[in-house]
C-alpha positions, 0 to 999 in steps of 0.5 A: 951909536946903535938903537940900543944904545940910544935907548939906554942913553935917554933912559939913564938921562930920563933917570937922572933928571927925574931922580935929581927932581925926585930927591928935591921934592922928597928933601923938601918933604923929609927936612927943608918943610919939617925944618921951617915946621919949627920957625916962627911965621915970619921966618917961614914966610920970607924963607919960603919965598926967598926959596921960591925965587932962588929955585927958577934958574938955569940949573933947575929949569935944564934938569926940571925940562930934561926929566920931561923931554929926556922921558917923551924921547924914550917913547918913540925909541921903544915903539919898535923895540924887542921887549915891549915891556920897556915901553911900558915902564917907559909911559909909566914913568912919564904919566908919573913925572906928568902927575908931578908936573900937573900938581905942581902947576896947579896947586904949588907954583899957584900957592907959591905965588900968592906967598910972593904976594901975601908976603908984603901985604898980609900979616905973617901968620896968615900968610902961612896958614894960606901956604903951609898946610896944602903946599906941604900935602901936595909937595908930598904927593908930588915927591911919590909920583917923581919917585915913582916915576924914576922906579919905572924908568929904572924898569924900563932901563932893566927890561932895555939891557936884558936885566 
């Protein structure tokens, strides 16, 4: 494979990893939160938690570290490049995918468990009103930066091909 065309493989890696993270964010932002917005407490509560459990697999984790690596891999591939505005879009979108990343080590797996924990020993109403309002600000948040970040590796695919 020539340079070139490993440059190109990890981008559309990068770009697909971080889109398939990017639209599950986005999709808990547009329909699955609005969706559980309408249920009763106790509903959201053991939903969000049975959704919390069910999402650490194999699949999640490959495509959740894949966007990661896949990202950091396109770096030193563009150091030496003949457009070094790839390398640009390139650091872009692993800042971005990094915010992402960030907010949800800090804000929404943290929250996510405490809802584990409120589950069983707080009365459902509180255990929303602990949950709901910030996971669903910062999941939106999170959602714009893996967007984002998808965007520039986009850019940075166009300036690597000669778009």
């Amino acid at each position: 494979m020539t340079a070139v065309g490993l440059r190109i493989a990890v981008l559309v890696a990068a770009t697909v990893c971080t889109g398939l993270i990017a639209g599950l964010l986005a999709a808990f932002a547009y329909a699955v939160m609005p969706g559980l917005a309408r249920t009763d407490d106790r509903t959201f509560v053991t939903a969000m938690a049975r959704i919390n459990e069910s999402i650490i697999n194999a699949w999640f984790a490959v495509i959740f570290g894949g966007a990661l690596l896949f990202t950091i891999g396109g770096i030193p591939l563009h150091l030496r490049a003949e457009n070094p505005a790839a390398l640009f879009w390139n650091t872009a979108a692993l800042v971005l995918y990094l915010v992402a990343l960030v907010i949800t080590g800090v804000v929404n797996v943290p929250l996510n468990n405490g809802l584990a924990g409120d589950e069983q020993t707080v009365d459902p109403a509180t255990a929303r009103r602990r949950f709901e309002t910030r996971w669903v600000r910062w999941n939106i948040a999170r959602a714009v930066a893996a967007t984002a970040a998808v965007g520039c590796l986009g850019g940075a695919l166009v300036q690597t091909t000669g778009g």
